[in-house]
N, C-alpha and C positions, 0 to 999 in steps of 0.2 A: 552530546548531540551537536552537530551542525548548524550553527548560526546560518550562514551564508546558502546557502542552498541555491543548485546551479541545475536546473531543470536538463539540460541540453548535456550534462554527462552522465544520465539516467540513459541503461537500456532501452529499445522498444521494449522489453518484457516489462523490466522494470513498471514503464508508465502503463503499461498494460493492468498490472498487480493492481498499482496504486489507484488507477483509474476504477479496479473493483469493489477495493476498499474502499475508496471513495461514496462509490455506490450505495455501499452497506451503511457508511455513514450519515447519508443524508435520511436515513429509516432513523436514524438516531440510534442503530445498532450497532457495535463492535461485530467485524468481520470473522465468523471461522476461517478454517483452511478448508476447509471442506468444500465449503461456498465456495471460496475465491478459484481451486482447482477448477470445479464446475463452471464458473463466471468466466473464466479464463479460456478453457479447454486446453491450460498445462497440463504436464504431468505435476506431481507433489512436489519431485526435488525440486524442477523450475522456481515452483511457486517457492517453496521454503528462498534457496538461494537468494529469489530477488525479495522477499519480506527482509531476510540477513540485510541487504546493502539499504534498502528503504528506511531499516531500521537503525542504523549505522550513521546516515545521513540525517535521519530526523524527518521524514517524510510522514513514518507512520509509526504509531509507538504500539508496543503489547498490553494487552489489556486481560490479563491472565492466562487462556490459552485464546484468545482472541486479539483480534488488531482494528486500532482506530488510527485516525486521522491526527497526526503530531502538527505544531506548528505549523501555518502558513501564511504566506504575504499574499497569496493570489486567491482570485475566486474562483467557484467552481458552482457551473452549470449544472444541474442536471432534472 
């Protein structure tokens, strides 16, 4: 996982994703895909793709077939 984490080489999709997951996280729920498609209005691959880099980065971790919210330095509104 990515220590350093560089907000500003994240896609708009990217932040897009994470901004859903996000969402789901503040319910105190791990995100389906299903949701995040819908929250999104990607298509699946989209979303899959940029879960891949989010995950890769350490942005957001799998949480069996669900995704939460990995490490973060910063705060988040919502």
């Amino acid at each position: 996982m990515a220590r350093d984490h560089d907000v500003q080489a994240l896609s708009d999709v990217d932040i897009h994703v994470y901004e859903a997951v996000a969402s789901d996280a503040v319910g105190g729920d791990p995100a389906e895909l299903g949701a995040l498609v819908r929250a999104t209005g990607l298509g699946e691959d989209d979303v899959r793709r940029s879960l891949t880099t989010l995950i890769e980065q350490g942005y957001v971790v799998p949480k069996g077939d669900r995704f939460g919210l990995g490490p973060h330095t910063f705060g988040l509104e919502y």
